[in-house]
N, C-alpha and C positions, 0 to 999 in steps of 0.2 A: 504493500500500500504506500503511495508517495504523500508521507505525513506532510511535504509544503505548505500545499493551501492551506492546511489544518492551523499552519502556524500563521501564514498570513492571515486568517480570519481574524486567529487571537488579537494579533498585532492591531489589524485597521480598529474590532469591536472595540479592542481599550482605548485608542485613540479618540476616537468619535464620542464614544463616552464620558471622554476625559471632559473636565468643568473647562479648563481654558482653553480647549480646541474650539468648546461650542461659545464659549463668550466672542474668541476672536472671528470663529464663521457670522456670530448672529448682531453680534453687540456693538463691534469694533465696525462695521461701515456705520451702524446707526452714528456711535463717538464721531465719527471721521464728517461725515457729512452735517450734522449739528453744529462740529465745530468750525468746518468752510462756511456754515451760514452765518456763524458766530463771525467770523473775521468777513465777512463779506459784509457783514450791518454796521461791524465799528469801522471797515475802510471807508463803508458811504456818510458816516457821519462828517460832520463838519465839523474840525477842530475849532480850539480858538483862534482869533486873528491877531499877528502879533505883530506888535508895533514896531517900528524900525525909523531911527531919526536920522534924516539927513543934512551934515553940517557941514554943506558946502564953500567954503572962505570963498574959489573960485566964479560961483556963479554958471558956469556950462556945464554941469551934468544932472543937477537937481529936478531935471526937467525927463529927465531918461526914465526915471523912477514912477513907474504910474501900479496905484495899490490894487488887489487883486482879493481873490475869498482867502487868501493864506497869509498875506504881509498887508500891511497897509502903513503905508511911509508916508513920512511929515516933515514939510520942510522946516525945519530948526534953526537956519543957520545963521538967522540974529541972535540965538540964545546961545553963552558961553559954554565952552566945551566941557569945560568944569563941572557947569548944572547939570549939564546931559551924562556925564560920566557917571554925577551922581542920582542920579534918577535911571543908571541901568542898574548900579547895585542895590537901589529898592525895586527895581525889577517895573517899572513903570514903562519902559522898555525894553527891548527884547535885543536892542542891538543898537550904532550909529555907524551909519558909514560915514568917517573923514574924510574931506578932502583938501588938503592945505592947499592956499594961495603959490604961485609958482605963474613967471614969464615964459618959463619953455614948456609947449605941449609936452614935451616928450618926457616930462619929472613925471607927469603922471602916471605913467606905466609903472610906474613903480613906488609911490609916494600916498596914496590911499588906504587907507587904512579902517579897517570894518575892529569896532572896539564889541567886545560882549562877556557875559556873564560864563558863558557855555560857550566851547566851541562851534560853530553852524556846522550844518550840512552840506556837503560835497558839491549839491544841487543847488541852495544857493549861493555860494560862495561861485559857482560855475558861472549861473545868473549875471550875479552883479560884475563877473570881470566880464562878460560878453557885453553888459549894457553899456559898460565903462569904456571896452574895445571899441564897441561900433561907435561912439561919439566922436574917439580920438580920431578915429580912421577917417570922419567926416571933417572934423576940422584939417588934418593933415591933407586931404583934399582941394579945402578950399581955398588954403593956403597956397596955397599948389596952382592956384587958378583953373582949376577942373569942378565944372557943373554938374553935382552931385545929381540933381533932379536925372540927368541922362543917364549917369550911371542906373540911377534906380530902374527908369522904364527900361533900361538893358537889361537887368537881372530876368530872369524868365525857372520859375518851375518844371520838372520835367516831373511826369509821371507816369512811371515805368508800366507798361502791360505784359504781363504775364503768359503765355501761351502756351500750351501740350505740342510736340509734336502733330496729333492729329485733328487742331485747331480748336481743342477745348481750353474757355477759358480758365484760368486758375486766379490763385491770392495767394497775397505775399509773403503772409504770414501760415505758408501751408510747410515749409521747412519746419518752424517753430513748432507746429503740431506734431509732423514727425517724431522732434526731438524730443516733444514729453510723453510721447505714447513710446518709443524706445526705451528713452529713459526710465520709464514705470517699470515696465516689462523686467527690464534688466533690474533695477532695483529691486523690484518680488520677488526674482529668480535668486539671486543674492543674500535676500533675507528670510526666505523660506530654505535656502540651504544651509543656513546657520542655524537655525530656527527645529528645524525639522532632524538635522543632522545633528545635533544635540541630545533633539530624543531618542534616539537609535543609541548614544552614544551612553548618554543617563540611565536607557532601560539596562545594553550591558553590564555596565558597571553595579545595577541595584540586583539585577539576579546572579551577578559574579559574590558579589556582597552577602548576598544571606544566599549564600551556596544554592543557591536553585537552580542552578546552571549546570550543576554538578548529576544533578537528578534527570535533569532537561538529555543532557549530553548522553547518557546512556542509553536512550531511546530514539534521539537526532541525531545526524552528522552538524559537525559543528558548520557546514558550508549550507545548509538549507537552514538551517539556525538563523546564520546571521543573513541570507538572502530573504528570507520570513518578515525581519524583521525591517530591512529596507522596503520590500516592496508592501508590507501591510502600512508603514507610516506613507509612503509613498501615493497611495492610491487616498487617503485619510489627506492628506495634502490635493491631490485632484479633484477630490468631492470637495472641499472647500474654494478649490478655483470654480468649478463650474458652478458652485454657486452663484460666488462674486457675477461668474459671467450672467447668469441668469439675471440678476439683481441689477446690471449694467445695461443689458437689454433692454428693461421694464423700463429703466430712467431713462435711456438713448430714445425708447419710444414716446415717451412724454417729453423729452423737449421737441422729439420733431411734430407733436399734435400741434404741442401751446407754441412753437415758429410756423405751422401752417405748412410744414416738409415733409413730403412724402418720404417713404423711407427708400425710395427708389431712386439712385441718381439721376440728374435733370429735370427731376420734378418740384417743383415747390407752389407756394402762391403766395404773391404778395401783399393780396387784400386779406390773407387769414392773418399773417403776423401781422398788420395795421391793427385789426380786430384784436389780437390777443395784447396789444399795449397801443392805444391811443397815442400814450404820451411820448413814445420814442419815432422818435424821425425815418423816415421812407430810410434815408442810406445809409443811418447807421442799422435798421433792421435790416438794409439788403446784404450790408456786409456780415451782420450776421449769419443771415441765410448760405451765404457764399461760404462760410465758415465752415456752417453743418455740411454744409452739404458735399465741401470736400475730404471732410471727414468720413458721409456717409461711402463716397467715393473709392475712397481707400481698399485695398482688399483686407477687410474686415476677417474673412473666416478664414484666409490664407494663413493671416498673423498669429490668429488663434493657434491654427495647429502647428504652424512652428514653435507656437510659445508652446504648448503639452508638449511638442517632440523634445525641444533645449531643456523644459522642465525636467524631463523625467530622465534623461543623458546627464543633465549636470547634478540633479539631485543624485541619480543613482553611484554616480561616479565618484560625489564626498562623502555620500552616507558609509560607502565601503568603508572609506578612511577612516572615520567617524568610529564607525562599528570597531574596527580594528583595533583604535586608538583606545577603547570603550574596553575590549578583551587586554590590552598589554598593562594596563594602569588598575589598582585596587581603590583611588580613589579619583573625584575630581581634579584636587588640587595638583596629581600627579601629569594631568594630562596637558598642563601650559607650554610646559616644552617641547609638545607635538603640535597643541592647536596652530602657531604662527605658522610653519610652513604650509599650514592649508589654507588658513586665512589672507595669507598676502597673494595668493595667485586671483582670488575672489577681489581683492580692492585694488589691483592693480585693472583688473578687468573693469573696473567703476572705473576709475581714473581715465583710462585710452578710452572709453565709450564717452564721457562728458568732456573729454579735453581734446581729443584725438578726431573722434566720431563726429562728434558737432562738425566740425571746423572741414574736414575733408574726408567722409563717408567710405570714398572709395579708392583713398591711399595706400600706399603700400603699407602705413601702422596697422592702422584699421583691418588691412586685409589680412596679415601678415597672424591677427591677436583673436581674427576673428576665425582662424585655419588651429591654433591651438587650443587644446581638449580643455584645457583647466582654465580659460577665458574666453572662452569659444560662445558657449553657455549664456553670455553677458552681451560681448560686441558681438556677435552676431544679429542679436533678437533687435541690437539698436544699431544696426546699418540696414536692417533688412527694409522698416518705411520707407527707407529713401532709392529701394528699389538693387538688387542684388541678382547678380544671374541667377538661374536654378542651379546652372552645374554647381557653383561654390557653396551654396547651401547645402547640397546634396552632399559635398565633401568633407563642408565641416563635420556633417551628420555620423557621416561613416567615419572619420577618426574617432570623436567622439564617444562614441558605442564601442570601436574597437578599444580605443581607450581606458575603456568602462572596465572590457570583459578583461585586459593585462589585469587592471588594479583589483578587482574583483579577485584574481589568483591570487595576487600578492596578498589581498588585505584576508584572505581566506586562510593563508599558512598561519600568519601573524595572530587570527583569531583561534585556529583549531591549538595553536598551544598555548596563547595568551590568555583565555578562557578558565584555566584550571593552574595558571602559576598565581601563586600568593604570597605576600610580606618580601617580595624585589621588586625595589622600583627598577623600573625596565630603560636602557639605554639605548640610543640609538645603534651603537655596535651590539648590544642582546639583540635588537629587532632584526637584524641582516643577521646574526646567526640562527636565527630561528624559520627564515625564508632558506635556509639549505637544510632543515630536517624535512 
């Protein structure tokens, strides 16, 4: 009789059972999305308005300055610097931009001075040298004897159109989507290997612990043992993806009602999103729509199963380690000295997919991180949005797996006698001798 599935059963029912499998399937989207609308209500609020005095000695820039729903500036600069100074340390303001008296434009580029309590933000500090820029550059103009007014009706906007190959149109911001639906992907993949691989790694260690393994082993081979317990956590990890995806469905399907988008690419209406918000403008709903809808675009069911396929290659592939690392150690705290080498192949793979991937998808890094087993898993899932041959996919896939089935040997020796050693902590020279019994 092939006791496996016997064992995988056990594995998935305790899993699913478990109280924080089900909080994280049932509770943790609830958390997650309560708290986007959470941060979505205090971004829409309006903070305060904070005052900013300008003491201009010069007289030409005070004029550059016009107040807004975030700043609102007040010319000051009959009132001595003194009193402004001290009316920011009672906080009466929020800031002053200086400007000393000076004959040469050109003191200015470097002679202003923003006084405050707190240092500002990057953003405005950006602001006010841009406001400060364009005025010098105008006077340095006029100076100059060049009619700014020409300059200005020369300046011209361009704005760029988008086009498919086969003359569909697209949006600009359709990389950017890419990049956070890859991003995810890979980030799940990564934390669900940690995550899940732990457990594999925690159950060996608690049944090595109070010798049940011992009981276990006389009736199992220790190699359907530890493959039991990968693939029952492993499927326990799947039924909690397809949930999500269910749950992701259901949402994707109500925002395309309440935008008036069919779920069929090229379909939309624009009198149903009018209908579903009065208040917001024909273009910004149409960009909207363009949004959805090149998301709806996308090959959606494609992504999916490459994400279960990299799911279950990368998970299956650390859970061995995991397992392994789980049989050689008697307790936790023994296993630090193993986890790092499996953890930096995993964050090196985050790192080349957001720093590497963003930037140039189908470079040689990218290709190169996306062809390797132990970060394959990660940059692959986040080059593939932006569109990836089949062959290379197909080849990642098959390293991968073969990948799998080497470590799966290796981590199989490592468990059949790590399993039943006790009171030695294990060294990396014991682990390579124990791959030659």
């Amino acid at each position: 009789m092939n006791i496996l599935p016997l064992i995988i059963k056990r594995e998935f029912i305790a899993k699913v059972r478990n109280k924080s499998f089900i909080v994280m399937t049932f509770v943790s989207p609830i958390f997650f999305v309560l708290l986007t609308v959470f941060i979505a209500y205090l971004s829409s609020m309006k903070g305060e308005v904070k005052k900013i005095a300008i003491h201009d000695e010069s007289g030409l820039f005070v004029t550059q300055f016009e107040s807004n729903e975030a700043f609102e500036y007040q010319d000051l600069s009959a009132v001595d610097l003194d009193i402004l100074k001290e009316g920011v340390k009672e906080e009466k303001y929020e800031g002053i931009v200086y400007v000393p008296k000076s004959d040469n434009i050109g003191d200015y580029q470097e002679s202003v001075t923003y006084i405050s309590n707190e240092s500002p933000s990057l953003s405005f500090v950006s602001k006010v040298e841009l406001l400060l820029g364009d005025k010098i550059t105008h006077i340095n103009l006029e100076q100059s004897g060049i009619d700014i007014s020409v300059i200005d009706k020369a300046k011209a906007d361009v704005n760029l159109k988008l086009v498919k190959a086969d003359g569909e149109a697209t949006v600009k911001g359709l990389n950017e989507i890419k990049i956070i639906i890859g991003g995810l992907f890979g980030y799940f993949i990564m934390m669900f290997i940690i995550i899940y691989g732990n457990m594999v790694m925690r159950s060996v260690i608690e049944e090595k612990t109070n010798r049940i393994i011992e009981i276990i082993i006389s009736s199992v081979k220790p190699f359907q043992l530890m493959m039991g317990k990968i693939v029952g956590t492993s499927m326990a990890g799947l039924l909690q993806f397809l949930i999500w995806g269910v749950v992701g469905a259901i949402l994707l399907g109500v925002a395309s009602s309440v935008l008036g988008i069919n779920a069929m690419p090229g379909a939309g209406s624009a009198e149903a999103m009018q209908a579903a918000n009065g208040m917001i403008s024909n273009e910004i709903m149409f960009d909207v729509q363009n949004y959805v809808s090149e998301i709806l675009s996308l090959p959606l069911i494609s992504l999916f199963i490459y994400f279960i396929i990299f799911f279950i290659g990368g998970y299956f592939l650390y859970s061995s380690l995991y397992a392994a690392i789980g049989a050689a150690v008697d307790n936790e705290t023994d296993t630090q000295q193993f986890l790092l080498p499996i953890l930096l192949p995993l964050m090196l793979g985050v790192y080349i997919g957001f720093f590497t991937v963003m930037k140039d998808p189908h470079g040689t890094v990218a290709t190169v991180f996306s062809m390797i087993p132990f970060t394959s898993p990660i940059v692959m899932l986040m080059r593939i949005p932006f569109g990836v041959p089949l062959w290379e996919v197909i080849v990642s896939i098959i390293i991968l797996f073969l990948t799998f089935i080497l470590v799966v040997w290796i981590a199989a020796k490592i468990y059949r006698i790590g399993v039943l050693m006790y009171g030695k902590r294990p060294s990396w020279k014991e682990l390579y001798k124990w791959l030659k019994y």
